[in-house]
PLY file of the C-alpha trace (Angstrom):
ply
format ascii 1.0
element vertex 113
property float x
property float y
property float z
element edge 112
property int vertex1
property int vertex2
end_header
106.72 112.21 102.18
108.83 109.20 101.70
111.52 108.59 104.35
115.39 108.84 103.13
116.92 105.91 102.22
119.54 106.00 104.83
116.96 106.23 107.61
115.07 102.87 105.89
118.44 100.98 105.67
118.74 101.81 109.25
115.68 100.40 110.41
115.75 97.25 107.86
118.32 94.16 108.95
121.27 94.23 106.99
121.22 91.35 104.83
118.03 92.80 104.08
119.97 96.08 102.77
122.35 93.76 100.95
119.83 91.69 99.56
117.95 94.95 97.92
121.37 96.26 96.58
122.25 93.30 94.68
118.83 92.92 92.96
119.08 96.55 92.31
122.03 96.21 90.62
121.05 92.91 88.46
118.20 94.84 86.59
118.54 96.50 83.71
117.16 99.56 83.60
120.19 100.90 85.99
122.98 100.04 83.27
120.83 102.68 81.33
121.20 105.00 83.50
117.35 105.13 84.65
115.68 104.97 88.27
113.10 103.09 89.22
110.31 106.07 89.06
110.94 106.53 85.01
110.20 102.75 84.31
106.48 103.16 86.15
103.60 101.97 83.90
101.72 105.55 82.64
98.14 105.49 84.34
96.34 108.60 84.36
97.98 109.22 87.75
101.55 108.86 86.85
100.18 110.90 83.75
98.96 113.66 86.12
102.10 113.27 88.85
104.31 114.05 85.45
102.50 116.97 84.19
102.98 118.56 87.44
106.92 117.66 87.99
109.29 121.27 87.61
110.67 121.59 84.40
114.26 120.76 85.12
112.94 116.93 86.48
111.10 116.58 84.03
114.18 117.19 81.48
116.15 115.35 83.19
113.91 112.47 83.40
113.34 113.03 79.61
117.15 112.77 78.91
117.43 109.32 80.94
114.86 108.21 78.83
116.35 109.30 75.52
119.50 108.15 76.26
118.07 104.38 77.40
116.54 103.66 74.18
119.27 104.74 72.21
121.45 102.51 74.02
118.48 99.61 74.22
118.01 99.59 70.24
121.96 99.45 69.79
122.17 96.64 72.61
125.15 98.07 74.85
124.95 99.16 78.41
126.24 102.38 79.94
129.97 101.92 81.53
129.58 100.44 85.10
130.87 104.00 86.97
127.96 105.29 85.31
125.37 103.17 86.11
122.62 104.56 88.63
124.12 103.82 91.72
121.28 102.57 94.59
122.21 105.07 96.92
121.15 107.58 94.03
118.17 106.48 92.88
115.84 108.84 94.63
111.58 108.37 94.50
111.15 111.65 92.76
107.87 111.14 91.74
106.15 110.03 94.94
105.49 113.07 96.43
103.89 114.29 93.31
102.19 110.87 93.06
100.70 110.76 96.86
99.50 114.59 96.32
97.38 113.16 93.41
96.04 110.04 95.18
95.21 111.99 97.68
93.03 114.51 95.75
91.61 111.30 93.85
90.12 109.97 97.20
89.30 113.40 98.26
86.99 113.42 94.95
85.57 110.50 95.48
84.36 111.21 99.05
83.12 114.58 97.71
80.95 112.53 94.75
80.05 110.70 97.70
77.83 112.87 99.39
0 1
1 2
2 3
3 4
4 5
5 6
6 7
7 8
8 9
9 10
10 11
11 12
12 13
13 14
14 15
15 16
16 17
17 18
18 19
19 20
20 21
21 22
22 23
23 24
24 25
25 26
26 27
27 28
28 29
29 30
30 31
31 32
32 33
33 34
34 35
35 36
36 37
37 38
38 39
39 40
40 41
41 42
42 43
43 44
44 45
45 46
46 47
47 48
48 49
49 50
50 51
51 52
52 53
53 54
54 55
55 56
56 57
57 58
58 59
59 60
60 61
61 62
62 63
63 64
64 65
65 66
66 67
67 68
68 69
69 70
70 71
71 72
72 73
73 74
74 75
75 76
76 77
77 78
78 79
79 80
80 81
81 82
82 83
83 84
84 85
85 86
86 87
87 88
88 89
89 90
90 91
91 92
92 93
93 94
94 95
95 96
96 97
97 98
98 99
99 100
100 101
101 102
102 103
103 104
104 105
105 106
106 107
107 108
108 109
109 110
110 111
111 112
């Protein structure tokens, strides 16, 4: 499992921190209201890591989404104070991703043999 993000800020230099936070904040998709794991490109493994998400992620992932294009197609930008803040923007798909990369290689050494 991913480390948390305070642990990783404490190991990386601080301008390094600094540097991360204001690039967060320049992109878009945070003025939607998304984090970074709904704007990943759908290969069959993000496919498969999304199938297998709980229900209540995956609704809540569904309602970011929603919500972005609707405010995309009529060009405005969510408030600032309700932007996705850096410190929120959690990886909640990696776990769910790994456990399928994981059974991918395991199936390929098993067609292996």
């Amino acid at each position: 499992m991913a480390a948390p993000r305070k642990v990783v800020q404490a190991v990386r230099p601080a301008w390094r921190v600094a540097l991360s936070k204001w690039a967060y904040n320049m992109s878009y998709f945070n003025q939607l209201g998304l984090m970074r794991d709904d704007c990943l490109n759908e290969t069959p493994q993000v496919s498969e890591a999304l199938r297998r998400l709980p229900r209540n992620v995956m609704d809540e992932r569904q309602f970011r989404i929603t919500r972005a294009l609707n405010l995309s197609a009529k060009k405005i930008t969510l408030p600032k104070e309700q932007w996705t803040k850096y410190e929120d923007d959690v990886h909640y798909l990696q776990p769910y991703l790994e456990e399928v990369e994981r059974e991918s290689k395991e199936k390929a050494e098993w067609n292996k043999q």
